[in-house]
C-alpha positions as CSV (number, residue, x, y, z in Angstrom):
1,X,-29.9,22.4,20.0
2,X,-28.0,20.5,22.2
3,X,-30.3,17.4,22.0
4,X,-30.2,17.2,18.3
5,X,-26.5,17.8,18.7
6,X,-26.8,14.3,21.0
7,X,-29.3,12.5,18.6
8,X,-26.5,13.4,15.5
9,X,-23.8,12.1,17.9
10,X,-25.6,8.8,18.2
11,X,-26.7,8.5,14.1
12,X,-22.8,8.9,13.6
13,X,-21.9,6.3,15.9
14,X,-22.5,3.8,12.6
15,X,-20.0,2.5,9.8
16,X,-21.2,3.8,6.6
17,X,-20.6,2.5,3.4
18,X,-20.3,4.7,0.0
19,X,-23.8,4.4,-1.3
20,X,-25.5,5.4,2.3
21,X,-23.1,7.7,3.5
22,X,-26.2,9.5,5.3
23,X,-27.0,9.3,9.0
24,X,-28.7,6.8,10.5
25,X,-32.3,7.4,12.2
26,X,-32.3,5.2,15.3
27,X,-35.8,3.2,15.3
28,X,-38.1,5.1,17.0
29,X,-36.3,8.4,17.5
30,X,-37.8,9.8,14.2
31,X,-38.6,8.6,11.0
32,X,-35.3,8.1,8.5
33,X,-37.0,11.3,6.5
34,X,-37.5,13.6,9.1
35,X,-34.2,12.5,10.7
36,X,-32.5,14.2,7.4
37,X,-34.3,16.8,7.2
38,X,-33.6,17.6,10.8
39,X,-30.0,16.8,10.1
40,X,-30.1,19.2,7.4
41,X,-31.3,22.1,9.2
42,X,-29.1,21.7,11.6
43,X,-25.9,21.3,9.5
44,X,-27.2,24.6,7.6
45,X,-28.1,26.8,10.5
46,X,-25.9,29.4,11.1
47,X,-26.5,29.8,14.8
48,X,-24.6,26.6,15.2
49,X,-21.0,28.0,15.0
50,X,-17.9,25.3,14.6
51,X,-16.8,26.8,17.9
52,X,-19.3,25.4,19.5
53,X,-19.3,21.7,18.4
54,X,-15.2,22.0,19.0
55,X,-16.3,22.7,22.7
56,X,-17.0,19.0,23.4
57,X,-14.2,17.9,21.7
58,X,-11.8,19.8,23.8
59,X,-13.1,19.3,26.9
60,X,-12.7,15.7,25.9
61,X,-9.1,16.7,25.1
62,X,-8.3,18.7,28.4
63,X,-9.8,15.4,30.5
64,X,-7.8,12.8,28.4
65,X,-4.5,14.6,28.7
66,X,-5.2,15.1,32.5
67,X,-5.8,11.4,33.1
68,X,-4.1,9.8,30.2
69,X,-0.7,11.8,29.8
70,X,2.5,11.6,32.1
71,X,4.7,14.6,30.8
72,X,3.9,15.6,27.6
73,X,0.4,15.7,25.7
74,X,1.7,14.9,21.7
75,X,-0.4,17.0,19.7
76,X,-0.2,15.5,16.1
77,X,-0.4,17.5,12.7
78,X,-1.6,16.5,8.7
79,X,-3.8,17.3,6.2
80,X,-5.9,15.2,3.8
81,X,-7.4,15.7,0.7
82,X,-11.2,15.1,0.4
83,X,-11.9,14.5,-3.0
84,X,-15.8,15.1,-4.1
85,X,-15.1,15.1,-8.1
86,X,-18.7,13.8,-8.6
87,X,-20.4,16.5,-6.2
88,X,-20.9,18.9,-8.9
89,X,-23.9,20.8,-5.9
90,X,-20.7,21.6,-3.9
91,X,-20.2,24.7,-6.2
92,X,-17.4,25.8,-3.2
93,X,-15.1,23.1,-4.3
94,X,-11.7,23.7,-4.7
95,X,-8.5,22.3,-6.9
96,X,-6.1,19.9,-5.1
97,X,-3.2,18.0,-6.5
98,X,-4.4,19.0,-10.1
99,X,-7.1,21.2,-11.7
100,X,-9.3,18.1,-12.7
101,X,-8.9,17.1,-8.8
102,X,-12.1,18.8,-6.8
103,X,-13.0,18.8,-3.3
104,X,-11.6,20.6,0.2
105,X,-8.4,20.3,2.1
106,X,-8.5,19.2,5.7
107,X,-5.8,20.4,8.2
108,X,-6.3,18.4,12.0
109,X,-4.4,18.3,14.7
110,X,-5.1,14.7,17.3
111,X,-3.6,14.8,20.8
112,X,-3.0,11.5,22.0
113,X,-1.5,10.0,25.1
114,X,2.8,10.3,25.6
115,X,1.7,7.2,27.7
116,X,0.7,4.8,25.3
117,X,-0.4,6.7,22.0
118,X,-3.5,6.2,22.2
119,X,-5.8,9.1,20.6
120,X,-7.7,11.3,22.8
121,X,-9.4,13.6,20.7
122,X,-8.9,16.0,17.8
123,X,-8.1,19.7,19.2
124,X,-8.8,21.2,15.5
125,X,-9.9,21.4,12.2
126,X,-9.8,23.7,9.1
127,X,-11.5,23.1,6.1
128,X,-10.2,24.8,3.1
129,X,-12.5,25.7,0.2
130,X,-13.2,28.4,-2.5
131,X,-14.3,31.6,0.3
132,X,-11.3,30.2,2.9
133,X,-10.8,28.2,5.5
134,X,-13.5,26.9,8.0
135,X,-11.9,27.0,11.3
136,X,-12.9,25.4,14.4
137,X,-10.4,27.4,16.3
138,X,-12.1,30.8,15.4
139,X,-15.8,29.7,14.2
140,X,-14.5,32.1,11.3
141,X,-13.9,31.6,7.3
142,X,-10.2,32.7,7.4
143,X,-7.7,33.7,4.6
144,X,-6.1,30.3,2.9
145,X,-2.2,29.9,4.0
146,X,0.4,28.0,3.3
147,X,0.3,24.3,4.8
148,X,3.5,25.0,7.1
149,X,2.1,28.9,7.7
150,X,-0.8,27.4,8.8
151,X,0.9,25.7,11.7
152,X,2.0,28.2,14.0
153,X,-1.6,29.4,14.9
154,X,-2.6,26.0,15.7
155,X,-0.1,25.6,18.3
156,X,-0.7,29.0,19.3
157,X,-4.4,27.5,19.7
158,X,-3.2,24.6,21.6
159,X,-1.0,26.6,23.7
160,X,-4.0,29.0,24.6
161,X,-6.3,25.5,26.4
162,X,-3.4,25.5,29.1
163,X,-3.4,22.0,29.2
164,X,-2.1,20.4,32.5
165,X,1.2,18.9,30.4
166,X,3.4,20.7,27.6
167,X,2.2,20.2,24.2
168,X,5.0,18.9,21.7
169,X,3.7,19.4,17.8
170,X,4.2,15.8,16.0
171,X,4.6,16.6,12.0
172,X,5.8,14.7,8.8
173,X,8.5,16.0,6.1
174,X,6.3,18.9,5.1
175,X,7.4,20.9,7.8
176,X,11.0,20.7,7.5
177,X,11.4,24.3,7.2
178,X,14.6,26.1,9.2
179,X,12.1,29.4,8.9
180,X,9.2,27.6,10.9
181,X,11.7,26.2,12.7
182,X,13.7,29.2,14.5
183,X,10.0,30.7,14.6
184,X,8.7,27.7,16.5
185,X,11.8,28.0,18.7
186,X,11.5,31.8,19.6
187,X,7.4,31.5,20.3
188,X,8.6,28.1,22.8
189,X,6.3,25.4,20.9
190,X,8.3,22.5,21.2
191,X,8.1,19.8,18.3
192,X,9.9,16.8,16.6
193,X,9.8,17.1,12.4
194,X,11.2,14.4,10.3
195,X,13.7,15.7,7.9
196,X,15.1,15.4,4.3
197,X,18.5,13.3,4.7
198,X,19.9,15.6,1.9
199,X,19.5,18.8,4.6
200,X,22.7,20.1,5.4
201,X,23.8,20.7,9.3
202,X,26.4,21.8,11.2
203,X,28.1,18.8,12.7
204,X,31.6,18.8,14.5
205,X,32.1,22.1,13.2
206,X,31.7,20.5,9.8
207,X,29.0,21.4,7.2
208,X,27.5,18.6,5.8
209,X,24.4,16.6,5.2
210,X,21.8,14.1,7.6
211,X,22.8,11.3,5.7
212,X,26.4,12.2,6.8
213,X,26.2,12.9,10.2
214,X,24.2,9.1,10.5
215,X,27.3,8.0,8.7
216,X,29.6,9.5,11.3
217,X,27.2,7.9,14.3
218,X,28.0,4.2,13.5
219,X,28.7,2.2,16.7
220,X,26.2,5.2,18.7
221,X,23.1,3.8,17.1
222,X,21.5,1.2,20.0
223,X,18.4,-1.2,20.3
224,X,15.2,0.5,21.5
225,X,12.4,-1.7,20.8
226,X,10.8,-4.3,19.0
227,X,8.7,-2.9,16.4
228,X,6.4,-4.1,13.3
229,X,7.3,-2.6,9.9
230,X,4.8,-4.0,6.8
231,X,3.6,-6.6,8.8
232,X,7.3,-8.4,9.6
233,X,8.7,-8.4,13.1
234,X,11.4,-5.6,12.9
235,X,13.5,-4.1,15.5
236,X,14.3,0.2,15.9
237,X,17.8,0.7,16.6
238,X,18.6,4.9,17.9
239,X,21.3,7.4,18.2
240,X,21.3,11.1,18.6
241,X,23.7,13.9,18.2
242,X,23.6,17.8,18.6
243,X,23.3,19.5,15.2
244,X,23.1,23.3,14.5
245,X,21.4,24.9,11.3
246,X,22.9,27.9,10.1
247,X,21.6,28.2,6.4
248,X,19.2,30.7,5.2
249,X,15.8,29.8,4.9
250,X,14.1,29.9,1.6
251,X,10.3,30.2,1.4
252,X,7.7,30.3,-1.1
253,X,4.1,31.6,0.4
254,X,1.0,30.3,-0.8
255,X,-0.5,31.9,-3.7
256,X,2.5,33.7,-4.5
257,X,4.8,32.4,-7.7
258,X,8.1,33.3,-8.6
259,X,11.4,32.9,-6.8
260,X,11.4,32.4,-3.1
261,X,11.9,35.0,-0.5
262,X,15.5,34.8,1.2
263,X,15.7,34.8,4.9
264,X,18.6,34.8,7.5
265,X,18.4,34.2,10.8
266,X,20.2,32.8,13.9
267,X,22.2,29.6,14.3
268,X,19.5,27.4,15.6
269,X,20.7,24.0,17.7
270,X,19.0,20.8,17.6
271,X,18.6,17.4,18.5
272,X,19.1,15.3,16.1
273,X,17.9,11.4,16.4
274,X,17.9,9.0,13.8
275,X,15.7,6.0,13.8
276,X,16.4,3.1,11.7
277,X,14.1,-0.1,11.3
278,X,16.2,-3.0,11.0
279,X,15.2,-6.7,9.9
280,X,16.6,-10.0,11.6
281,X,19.4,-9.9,9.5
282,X,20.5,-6.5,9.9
283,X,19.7,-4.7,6.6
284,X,18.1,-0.9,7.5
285,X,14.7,-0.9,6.2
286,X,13.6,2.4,6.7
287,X,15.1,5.4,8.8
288,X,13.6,8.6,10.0
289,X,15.8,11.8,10.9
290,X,13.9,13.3,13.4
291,X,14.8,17.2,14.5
292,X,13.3,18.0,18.3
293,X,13.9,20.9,20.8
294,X,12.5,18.5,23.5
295,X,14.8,18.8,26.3
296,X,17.1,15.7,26.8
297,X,15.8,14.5,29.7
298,X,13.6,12.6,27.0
299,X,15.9,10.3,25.3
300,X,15.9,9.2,22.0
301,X,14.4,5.7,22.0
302,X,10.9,8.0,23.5
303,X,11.8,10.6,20.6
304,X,11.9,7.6,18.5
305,X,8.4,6.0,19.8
306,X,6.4,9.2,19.6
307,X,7.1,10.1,16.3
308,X,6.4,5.9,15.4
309,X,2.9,7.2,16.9
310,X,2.1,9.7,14.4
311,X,0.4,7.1,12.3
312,X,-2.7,7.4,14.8
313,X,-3.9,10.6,12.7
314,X,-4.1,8.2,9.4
315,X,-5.7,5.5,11.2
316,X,-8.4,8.6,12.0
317,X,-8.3,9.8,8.8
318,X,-9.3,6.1,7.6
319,X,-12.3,6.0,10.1
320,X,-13.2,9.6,9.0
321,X,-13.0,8.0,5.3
322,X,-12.8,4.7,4.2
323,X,-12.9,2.6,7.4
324,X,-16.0,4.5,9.0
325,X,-18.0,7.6,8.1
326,X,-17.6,7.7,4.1
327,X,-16.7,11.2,4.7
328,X,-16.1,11.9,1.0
329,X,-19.3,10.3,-0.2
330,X,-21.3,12.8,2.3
331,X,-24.0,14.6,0.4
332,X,-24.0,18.3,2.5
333,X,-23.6,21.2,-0.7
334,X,-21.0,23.6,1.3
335,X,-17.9,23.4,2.8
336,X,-19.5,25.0,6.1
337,X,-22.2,22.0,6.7
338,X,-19.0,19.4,5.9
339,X,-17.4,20.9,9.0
340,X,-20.3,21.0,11.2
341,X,-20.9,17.0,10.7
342,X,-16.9,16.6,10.9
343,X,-17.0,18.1,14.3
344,X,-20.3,15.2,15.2
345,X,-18.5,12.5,14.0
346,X,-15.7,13.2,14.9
347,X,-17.4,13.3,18.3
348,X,-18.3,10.3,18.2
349,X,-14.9,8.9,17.5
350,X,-13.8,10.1,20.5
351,X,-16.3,7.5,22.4
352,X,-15.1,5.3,20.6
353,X,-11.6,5.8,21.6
354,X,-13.1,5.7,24.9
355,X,-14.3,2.7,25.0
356,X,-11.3,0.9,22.9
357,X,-8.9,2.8,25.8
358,X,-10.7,2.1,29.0
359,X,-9.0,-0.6,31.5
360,X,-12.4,-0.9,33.5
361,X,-12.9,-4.5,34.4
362,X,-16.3,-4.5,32.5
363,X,-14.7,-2.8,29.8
364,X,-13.5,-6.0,27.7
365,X,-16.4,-7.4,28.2
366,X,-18.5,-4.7,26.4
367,X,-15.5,-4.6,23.6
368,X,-16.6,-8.2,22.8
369,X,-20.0,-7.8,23.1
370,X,-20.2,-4.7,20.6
371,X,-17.6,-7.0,18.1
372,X,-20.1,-10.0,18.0
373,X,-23.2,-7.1,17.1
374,X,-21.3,-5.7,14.8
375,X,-20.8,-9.1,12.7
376,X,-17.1,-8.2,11.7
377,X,-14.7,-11.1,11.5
378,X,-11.1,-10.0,13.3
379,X,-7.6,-10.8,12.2
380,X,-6.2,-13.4,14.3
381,X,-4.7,-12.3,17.3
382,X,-6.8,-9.0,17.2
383,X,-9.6,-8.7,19.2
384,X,-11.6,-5.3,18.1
385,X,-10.8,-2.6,15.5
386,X,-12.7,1.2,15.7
387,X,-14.8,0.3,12.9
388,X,-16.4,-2.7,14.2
389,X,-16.9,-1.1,17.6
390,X,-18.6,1.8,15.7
391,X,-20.4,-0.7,13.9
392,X,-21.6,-2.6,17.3
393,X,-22.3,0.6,19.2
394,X,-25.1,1.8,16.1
395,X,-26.6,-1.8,16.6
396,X,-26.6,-1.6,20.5
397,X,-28.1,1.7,20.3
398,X,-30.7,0.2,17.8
399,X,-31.5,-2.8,20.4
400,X,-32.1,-0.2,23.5
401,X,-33.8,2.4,21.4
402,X,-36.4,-1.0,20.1
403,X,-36.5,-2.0,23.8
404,X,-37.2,1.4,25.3
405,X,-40.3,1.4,23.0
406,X,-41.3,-2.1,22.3
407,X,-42.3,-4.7,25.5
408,X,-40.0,-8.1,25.3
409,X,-43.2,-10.6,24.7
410,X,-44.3,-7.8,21.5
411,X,-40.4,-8.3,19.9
412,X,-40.5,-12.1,20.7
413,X,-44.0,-12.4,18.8
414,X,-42.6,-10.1,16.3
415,X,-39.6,-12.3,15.7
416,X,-41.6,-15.5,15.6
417,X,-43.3,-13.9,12.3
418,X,-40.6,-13.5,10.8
419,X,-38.9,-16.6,11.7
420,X,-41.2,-19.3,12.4
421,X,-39.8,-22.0,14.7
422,X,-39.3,-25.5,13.3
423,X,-42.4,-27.7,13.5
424,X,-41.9,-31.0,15.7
C-alpha cells in the first residue's frame, strides 16, 4: 500500500489537461493500462481509509509550521463547488447553486506560514455528496451541516494536532455570523472574518453600522504597505478600533426552511480593522472590515496582511482545478474515490510548495531547471509558477525513471532514429 501510495504521488506530480485528466504511468514503472487499473483498485478499496492518506499531509503540516511559522500558524477556510454535470456514472452527485448544477462540495482548510504566506499543506478536507460528507478528519461519511456549522469541528480538529504555534482561523464573508462568533470566542479559537459593512456595532456607546464607525476613523487610517490590486501598483492604508456586538443572532440551519431561530447571547468585544486599497491618487478601491479576537500585540497592518493572504487557498483551488490536476474532469464514479485521489494530489502539491519555498542554495537552480522541462513560457519578471514546476517535476521524473532503465549510448542511438543528424 504504501508504495502505490508513492507511485500515485509521483503520477500526480503532472499538469493535466481536461481531455486526460487520468494519471500518468511513468515509463517503465508499469504500463499506462495496468497503471489505471492499479489506480483504480486502489482509489476503490476500502482498506485505504481518508485518515490515512491525511496522515502525510499533516505531518507535512506539523513540520512546516515548526520551521516555517514565528507566532501563529494561519489556518485558512473555503469551499468550492466541483461541478461534474456530464458525469452522469457519478450517481452520488449532488445539487449546488441550482437543481440543474451536479457535482460535490469541497470544504478545505490550508495552513500557511504567518511568516511569509506561503502554503504549507492542507490540514482537511470534506467532500459533500448525496450519503454525506467524506471527511479526512474522521475517515467517516458524516451528516451534511451548514457551511459556517461545519467550521467549529474543523478548528476543533486543528486544535487537537497541538501544533507548536496557535492556530488563528482565516475565513471570507460567509462566516460573519455573531452566533459562530461568541461560540468561537467561548471554545478560544482565535480568527479574523471579513464582515458586511451594513453590520451594526456598538461604537462609542453608539449603535451603528461598519461603514459608520470607518467613517468616524478618518485621520486614524495609516500606510502599511505597498500592495498590488488587479494588476496596478496600489498602496493598503489601516486603522483599528474596539467594537462590541450586542445583537441577537439569527440563524438558519442547513436543511431546515422557514423563519430563522432567534438567539441571545453576551456582549461580545472585538477588534475591528479596516483595510482600504488605495490608488496613487487616493481614491479607495476596495476595503475589507476585518473582525479578530487576536490579541493586540498583533497590530493591524499584520491583521491586514494575513487576511491579504487568504487568496493562497484559491490559487490551490486553481492547481486542484484549472491550473493543475483537472480535478473536475476526473473520471472516479463516487464521491469516496474523489477524496482518496484529492488526498494524493494534494500530496503532491505540498512538494511542490516545497520546492517553490525552499531557500537552499541549489534550490533556484532546480526551480529553473524544472521551468525549462516543463516548456512554459513565464510572465516577465516571474520566474516559476506551481503549474510549470508540476509540469517539470512529471518530465524530470520521466528522464530518471528512462535513465534508471535505459544505458545513455541505448537513448543516444534511440534519439538518432528519430532525429537523424544533418548530413555534411
Amino acid at each position: 500500500m504504501q508504495r502505490r501510495y508513492q507511485q500515485l504521488v509521483q503520477e500526480q506530480l503532472a499538469a493535466a489537461q481536461p481531455i486526460a485528466a487520468g494519471l500518468r504511468a511513468i515509463p517503465g514503472a508499469a504500463e499506462a493500462f495496468a497503471s489505471t487499473q492499479a489506480a483504480w483498485r486502489f482509489y476503490r478499496n476500502d482498506a485505504v481509509s481518508l485518515t490515512q492518506l491525511s496522515q502525510p499531509l499533516l505531518d507535512h503540516a506539523r513540520q512546516g509550521v515548526a520551521a516555517s511559522c514565528d507566532a501563529y500558524a494561519l489556518v485558512i477556510h473555503d469551499w468550492s463547488q466541483l461541478h461534474f454535470n456530464d458525469h452522469t456514472s457519478k450517481r452520488d452527485r449532488v445539487s449546488l447553486s441550482q437543481t440543474t448544477d451536479l457535482g460535490y462540495e469541497l470544504q478545505s482548510a490550508l495552513v500557511v506560514s504567518d511568516r511569509t504566506g506561503e502554503p504549507l499543506a492542507p490540514v482537511y478536507h470534506g467532500l459533500r455528496a448525496a450519503d454525506g460528507v467524506h471527511s479526512s478528519q474522521s475517515g467517516q461519511v458524516e451528516p451534511p451541516l451548514s457551511q459556517l456549522d461545519g467550521l467549529a469541528p474543523v478548528m476543533a480538529f486543528v486544535a487537537q494536532l497541538q501544533w507548536e504555534r496557535t492556530a488563528v482561523h482565516l475565513i471570507d464573508a460567509e462566516a460573519d455570523s455573531i452566533a459562530h462568533f461568541r461560540h468561537w470566542q467561548r471554545a478560544n479559537y482565535l480568527f479574523v472574518v471579513r464582515a458586511d459593512d451594513c453590520n451594526r456595532v456598538v461604537y462609542a456607546d453608539t449603535t451603528m453600522s461598519l461603514k459608520e464607525v470607518r467613517g468616524q476613523l478618518g485621520a486614524q487610517f495609516q500606510l502599511a504597505r505597498e500592495v498590488e490590486y488587479h494588476g496596478q501598483r496600489a498602496q493598503q492604508y489601516v486603522a483599528e478600533t474596539t467594537v462590541t456586538i450586542t445583537r441577537k443572532a439569527k440563524l438558519q440551519r442547513h436543511g431546515k426552511k422557514g423563519p430563522r431561530t432567534i438567539l441571545k447571547g453576551e456582549p461580545l468585544q472585538l477588534r475591528l480593522v479596516v483595510a482600504e486599497v488605495r490608488d496613487a491618487g487616493g481614491q479607495v478601491l476596495a476595503c475589507w472590515y476585518l473582525l479578530t479576537n487576536v490579541a493586540p500585540n498583533v497590530d493591524a497592518a499584520t491583521i491586514a496582511l494575513w487576511y491579504y493572504w487568504r487568496w493562497r487557498i484559491e490559487s490551490y483551488f486553481k492547481l486542484l482545478k484549472g491550473a493543475g490536476h483537472q480535478l473536475e474532469h476526473w473520471q472516479q464514479e463516487t464521491a469516496a474515490a474523489v477524496a482518496r485521489r484529492l488526498l494524493v494530489a494534494s500530496m503532491a502539491c505540498v512538494l511542490v510548495w516545497q520546492l517553490a519555498r525552499s531557500t537552499a542554495p541549489e534550490a533556484d537552480q532546480v526551480r529553473k531547471f524544472l521551468i525549462r522541462l516543463s516548456g512554459r513560457q513565464m510572465a516577465h519578471g516571474i520566474t516559476y509558477t506551481w503549474p510549470a514546476l508540476l509540469a517539470g517535476l512529471w518530465v524530470f521524473l520521466t528522464i530518471a525513471d528512462v535513465l534508471s532503465h535505459n544505458d545513455f549510448q541505448e537513448i543516444k542511438a534511440l534519439v538518432d532514429r528519430v532525429i537523424p543528424r544533418p548530413s555534411g
